[in-house]
C-alpha positions in Angstrom: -37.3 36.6 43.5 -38.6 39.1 41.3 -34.8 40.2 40.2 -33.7 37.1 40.1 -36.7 35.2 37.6 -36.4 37.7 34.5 -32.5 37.0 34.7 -33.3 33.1 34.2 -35.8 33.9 31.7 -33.5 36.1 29.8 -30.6 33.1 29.8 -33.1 30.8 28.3 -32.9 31.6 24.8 -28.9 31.3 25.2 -28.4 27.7 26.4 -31.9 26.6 24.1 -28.8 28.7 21.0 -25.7 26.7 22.7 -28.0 23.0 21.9 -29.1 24.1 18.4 -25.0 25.0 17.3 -23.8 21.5 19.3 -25.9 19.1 17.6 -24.1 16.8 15.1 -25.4 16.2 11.7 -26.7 12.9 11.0 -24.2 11.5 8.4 -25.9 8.5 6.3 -22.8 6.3 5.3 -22.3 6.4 9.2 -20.6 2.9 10.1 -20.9 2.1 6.6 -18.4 0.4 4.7 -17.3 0.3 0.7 -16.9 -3.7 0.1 -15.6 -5.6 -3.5 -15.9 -9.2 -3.6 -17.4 -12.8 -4.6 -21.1 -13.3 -4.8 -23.0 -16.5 -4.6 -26.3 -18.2 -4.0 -26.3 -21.0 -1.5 -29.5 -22.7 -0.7 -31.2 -19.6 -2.1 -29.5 -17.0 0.0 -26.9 -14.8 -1.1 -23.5 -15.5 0.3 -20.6 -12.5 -0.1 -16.8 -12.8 0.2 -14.8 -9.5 0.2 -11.8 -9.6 -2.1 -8.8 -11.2 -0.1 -10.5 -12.3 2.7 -12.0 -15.8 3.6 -14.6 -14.0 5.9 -18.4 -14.6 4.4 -21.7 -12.3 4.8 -25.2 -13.1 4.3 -26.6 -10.4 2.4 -29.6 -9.4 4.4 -32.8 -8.9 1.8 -34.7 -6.0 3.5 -35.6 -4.3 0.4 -33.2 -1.3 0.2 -31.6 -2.5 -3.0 -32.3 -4.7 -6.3 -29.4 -7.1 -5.9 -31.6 -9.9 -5.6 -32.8 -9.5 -8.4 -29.6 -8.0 -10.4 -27.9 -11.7 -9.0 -30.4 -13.7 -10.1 -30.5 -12.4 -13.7 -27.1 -12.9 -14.2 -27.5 -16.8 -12.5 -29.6 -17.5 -14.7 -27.5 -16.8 -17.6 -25.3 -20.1 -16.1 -22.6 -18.0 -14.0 -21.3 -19.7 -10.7 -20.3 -16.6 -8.9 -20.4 -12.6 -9.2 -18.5 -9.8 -8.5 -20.3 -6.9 -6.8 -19.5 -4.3 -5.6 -21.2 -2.7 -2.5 -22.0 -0.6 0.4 -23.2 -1.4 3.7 -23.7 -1.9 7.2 -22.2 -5.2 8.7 -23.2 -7.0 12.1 -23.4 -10.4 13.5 -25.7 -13.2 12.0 -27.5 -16.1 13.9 -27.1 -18.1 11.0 -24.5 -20.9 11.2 -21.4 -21.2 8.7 -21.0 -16.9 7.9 -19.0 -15.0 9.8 -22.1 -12.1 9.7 -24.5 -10.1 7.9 -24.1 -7.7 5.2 -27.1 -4.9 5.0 -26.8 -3.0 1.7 -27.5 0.5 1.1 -26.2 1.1 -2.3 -24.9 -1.4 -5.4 -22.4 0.2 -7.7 -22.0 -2.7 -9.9 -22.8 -6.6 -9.9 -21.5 -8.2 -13.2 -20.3 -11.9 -14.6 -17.2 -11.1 -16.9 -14.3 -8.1 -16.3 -12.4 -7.3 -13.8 -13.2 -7.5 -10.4 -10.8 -7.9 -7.3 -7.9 -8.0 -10.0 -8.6 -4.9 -11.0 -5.2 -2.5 -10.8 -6.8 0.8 -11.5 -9.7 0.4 -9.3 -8.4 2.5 -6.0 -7.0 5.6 -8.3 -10.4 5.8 -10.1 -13.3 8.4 -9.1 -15.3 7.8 -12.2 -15.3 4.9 -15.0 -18.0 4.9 -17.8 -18.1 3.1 -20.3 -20.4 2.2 -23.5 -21.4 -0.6 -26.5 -21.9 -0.3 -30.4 -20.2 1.4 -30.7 -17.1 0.3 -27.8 -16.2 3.5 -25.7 -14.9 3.7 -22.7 -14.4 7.1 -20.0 -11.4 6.4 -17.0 -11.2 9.0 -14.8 -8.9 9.9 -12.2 -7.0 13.0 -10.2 -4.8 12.9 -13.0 -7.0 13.8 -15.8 -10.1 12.0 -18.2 -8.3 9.1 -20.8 -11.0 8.0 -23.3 -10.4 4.7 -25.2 -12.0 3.8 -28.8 -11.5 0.6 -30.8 -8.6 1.2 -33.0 -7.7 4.5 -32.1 -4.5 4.8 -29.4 -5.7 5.8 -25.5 -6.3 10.1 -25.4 -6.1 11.9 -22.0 -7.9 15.1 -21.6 -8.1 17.3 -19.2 -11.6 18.1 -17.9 -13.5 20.5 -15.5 -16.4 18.6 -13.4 -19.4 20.4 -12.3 -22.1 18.8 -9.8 -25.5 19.2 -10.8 -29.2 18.7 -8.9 -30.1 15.4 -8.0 -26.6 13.7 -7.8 -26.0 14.7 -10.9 -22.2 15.0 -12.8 -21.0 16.8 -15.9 -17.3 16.4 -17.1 -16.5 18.8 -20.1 -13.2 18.7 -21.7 -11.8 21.0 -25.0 -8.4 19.9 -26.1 -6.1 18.1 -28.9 -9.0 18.8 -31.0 -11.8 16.8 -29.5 -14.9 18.4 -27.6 -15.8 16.2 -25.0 -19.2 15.8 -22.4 -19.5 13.4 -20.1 -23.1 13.0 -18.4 -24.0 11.1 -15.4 -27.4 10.6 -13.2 -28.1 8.4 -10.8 -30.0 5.8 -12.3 -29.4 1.5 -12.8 -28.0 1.0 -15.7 -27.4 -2.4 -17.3 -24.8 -3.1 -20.1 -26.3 -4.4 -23.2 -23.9 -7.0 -24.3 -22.7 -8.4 -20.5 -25.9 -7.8 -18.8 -23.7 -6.0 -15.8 -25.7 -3.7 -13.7 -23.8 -0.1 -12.7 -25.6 2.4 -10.5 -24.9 5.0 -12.7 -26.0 6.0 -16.7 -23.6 7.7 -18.4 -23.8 10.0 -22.0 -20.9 10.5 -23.9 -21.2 13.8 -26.4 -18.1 13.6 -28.3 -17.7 16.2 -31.5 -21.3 16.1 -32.0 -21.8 12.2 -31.6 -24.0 11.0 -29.1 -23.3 7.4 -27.1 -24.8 5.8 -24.1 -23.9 3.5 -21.6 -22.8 3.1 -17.9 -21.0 4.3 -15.4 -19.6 3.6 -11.2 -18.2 5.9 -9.0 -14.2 4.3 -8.3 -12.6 3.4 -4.9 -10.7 7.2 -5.2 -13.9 8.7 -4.7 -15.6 9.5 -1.3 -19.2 8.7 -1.8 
C-alpha cells in the first residue's frame, strides 16, 4: 500500500489537467437566433412575425432589452406595425393564438419607414451606417465600403477595419481622393428625422468633416 498510494497521488494532478483542457466554453448566442420581421401590439403585448413566415411570437418582457419602450414610441407616432430586427431565444408559450415565445437578447433596429423584409442588400451587408443634415449614408460589405451623399454619384472605397475595446469598430479608408473614418460603439442610437432606433452610433470623419448618426451590424456578419 505504501507503493501503491504516492502513485495515485502523483496521477491526481493529471486527470484534475485532462478536466480543465475538456471543458467547453460557454458561448452566449448559444441556441440563439438572428430574426427580421413584423411587430405589433395586441391587447398590450407585443406580437412578432418573422419575415415570410405566418408563425407569431410573444415577445417575452423580462427586461433584457428596451424594445418595449423603442415600440411604443414609435406607436405613438400613429404606426400600425414595425419592423425589428432581433436576436433571441425562442420556446413554447402557454398563451393561446402564438405559435411561441420570443426572449430577446439584443435589438439591432426597430423603425416605422425603410426597408425591412424587402430589403435586397440586407444578407451581403456586415455593417450599414447612416446619418441626417446633412444625408449620408456608409454600406458595407466583403466587397469594399460604398458611401452615398445627396447629389453626388455612389463612391466605393476600400477600407481596413480594426476592432477596438469595448465592442468597438474603426473603418479607415485613403483613396480617389477622399480620407475616410468610420466610428462605431455600442450604444442606442435613434435617427433624428424617423425616430428608428439602431444599436449602434456611428461617426463619419470625412476630409476633415465631422457627421453623426447610426449604424446595425448586417445579416453577413456573425455577431
Amino acid at each position: 500500500m505504501r507503493l501503491y498510494r504516492p502513485l495515485v497521488f502523483a496521477l491526481l494532478p493529471l486527470f484534475a489537467g485532462c478536466q480543465v483542457f475538456t471543458d467547453k466554453p460557454n458561448d452566449p448566442l448559444a441556441n440563439q437566433i438572428r430574426l427580421q420581421g413584423e411587430l405589433r401590439l395586441d391587447a398590450g403585448q407585443l406580437l412578432f412575425r418573422p419575415c415570410l413566415e405566418q408563425r407569431t411570437f410573444l415577445i417575452a418582457n423580462d427586461g433584457t432589452t428596451s424594445i418595449a419602450r423603442e415600440a411604443a414610441t414609435l406607436f405613438s407616432d400613429g404606426a400600425d406595425t414595425l419592423f425589428a430586427d432581433v436576436r433571441g431565444r425562442m420556446s413554447a408559450s402557454k398563451q393561446p393564438n402564438v405559435d411561441g415565445q420570443l426572449a430577446l437578447s439584443e435589438v439591432y433596429r426597430v423603425h416605422a419607414e425603410g426597408r425591412g423584409c424587402d430589403d435586397p442588400n440586407f444578407k451581403r451587408t456586415t455593417l450599414q451606417a447612416n446619418g441626417q443634415e446633412p444625408f449620408w449614408s456608409v454600406s458595407v460589405s466583403g466587397q469594399g465600403l460604398v458611401l452615398n451623399r445627396p447629389g453626388q454619384p455612389p463612391l466605393a472605397l476600400p477600407y481596413l477595419e480594426e476592432q477596438l475595446p469595448e465592442g468597438r469598430l474603426n473603418l479607415t479608408s485613403e483613396a480617389n481622393g477622399e480620407r475616410l473614418e468610420l466610428w462605431v460603439a455600442p450604444q442606442r442610437c435613434v435617427d433624428s428625422m424617423s425616430g428608428a432606433v439602431q444599436h449602434l452610433s456611428a461617426e463619419l470623419r470625412l476630409n476633415g468633416d465631422v457627421m453623426r448618426g447610426c449604424a446595425y451590424f448586417g445579416g453577413a456578419r456573425a455577431n
